[in-house]
C-alpha positions as CSV (number, residue, x, y, z in Angstrom):
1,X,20.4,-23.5,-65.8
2,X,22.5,-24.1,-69.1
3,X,22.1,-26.8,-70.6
4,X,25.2,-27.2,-72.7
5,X,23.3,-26.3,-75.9
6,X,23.8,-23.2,-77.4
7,X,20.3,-22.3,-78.5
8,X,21.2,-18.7,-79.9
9,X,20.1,-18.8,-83.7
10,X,20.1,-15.6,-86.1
11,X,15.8,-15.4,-85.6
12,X,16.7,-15.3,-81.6
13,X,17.5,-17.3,-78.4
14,X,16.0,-20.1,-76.7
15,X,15.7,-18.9,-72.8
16,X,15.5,-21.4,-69.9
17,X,13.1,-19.2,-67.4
18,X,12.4,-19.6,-63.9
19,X,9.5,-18.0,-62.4
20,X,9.7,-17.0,-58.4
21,X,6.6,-15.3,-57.8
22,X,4.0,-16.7,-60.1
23,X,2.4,-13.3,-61.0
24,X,0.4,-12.9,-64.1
25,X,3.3,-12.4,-67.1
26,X,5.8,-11.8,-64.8
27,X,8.4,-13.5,-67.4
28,X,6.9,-11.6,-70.6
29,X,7.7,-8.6,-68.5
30,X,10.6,-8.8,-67.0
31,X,12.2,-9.9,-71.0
32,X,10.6,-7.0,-72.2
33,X,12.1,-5.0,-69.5
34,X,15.8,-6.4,-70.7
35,X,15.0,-5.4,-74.6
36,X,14.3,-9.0,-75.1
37,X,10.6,-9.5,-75.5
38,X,9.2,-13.3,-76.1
39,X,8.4,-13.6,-80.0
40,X,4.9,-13.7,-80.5
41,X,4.4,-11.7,-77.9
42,X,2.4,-8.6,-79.3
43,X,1.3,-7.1,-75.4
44,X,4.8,-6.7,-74.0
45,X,7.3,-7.9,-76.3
46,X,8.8,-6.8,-79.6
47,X,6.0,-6.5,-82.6
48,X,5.6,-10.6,-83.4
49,X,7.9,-12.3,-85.8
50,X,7.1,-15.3,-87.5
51,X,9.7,-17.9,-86.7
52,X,8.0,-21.1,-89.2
53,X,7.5,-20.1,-92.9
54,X,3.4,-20.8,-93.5
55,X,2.6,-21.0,-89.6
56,X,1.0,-18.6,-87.3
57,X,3.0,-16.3,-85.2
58,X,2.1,-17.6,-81.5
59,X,3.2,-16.4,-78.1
60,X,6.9,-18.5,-78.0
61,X,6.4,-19.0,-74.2
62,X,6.2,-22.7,-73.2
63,X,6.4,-24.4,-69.8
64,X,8.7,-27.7,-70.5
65,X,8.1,-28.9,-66.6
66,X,5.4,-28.1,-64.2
67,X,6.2,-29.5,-60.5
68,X,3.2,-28.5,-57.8
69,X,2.1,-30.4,-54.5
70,X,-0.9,-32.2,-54.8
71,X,-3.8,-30.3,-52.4
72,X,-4.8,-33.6,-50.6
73,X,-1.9,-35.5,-50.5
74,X,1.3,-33.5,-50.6
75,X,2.4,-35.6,-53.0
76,X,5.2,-33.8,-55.0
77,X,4.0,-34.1,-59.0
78,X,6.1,-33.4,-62.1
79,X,4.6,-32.6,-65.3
80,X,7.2,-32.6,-68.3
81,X,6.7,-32.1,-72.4
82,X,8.9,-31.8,-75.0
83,X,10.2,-28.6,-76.4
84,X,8.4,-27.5,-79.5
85,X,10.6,-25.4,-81.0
């Protein structure tokens, strides 16, 4: 979904990714498959590139909202954190 931002910067892009299938690194795949691997991301994507002066290079791939059914109860659950970068 766009969200109105434009989150394009000269280090990269920020991606809004939704996974279908829930396989294993099925989104660092499929953006290394466009010729846009995840920064960080030193299996699949492009060799990593530190985004923050003085900080580690981590894999850039972070899950803003979770939503699952609980097991028991069918409850629907939502899970949301803030973006960190």
């Amino acid at each position: 979904a766009d969200s109105g931002e434009d989150n394009t910067t000269k280090e990269g892009a920020i991606l809004e990714l939704h996974p279908i299938t829930g396989r294993t690194h099925q989104l660092r795949i499929h953006c290394a498959e466009i010729g846009s691997g995840i920064v960080g991301d030193s299996l699949y994507g492009d060799s990593p590139v530190p985004w923050d002066a003085g900080k580690p290079t981590i894999l850039r791939l972070h899950a803003q909202m979770l939503s699952l059914r609980h097991p028991r109860s069918g409850e629907e659950l939502t899970f949301k954190a803030p973006r960190l970068w």
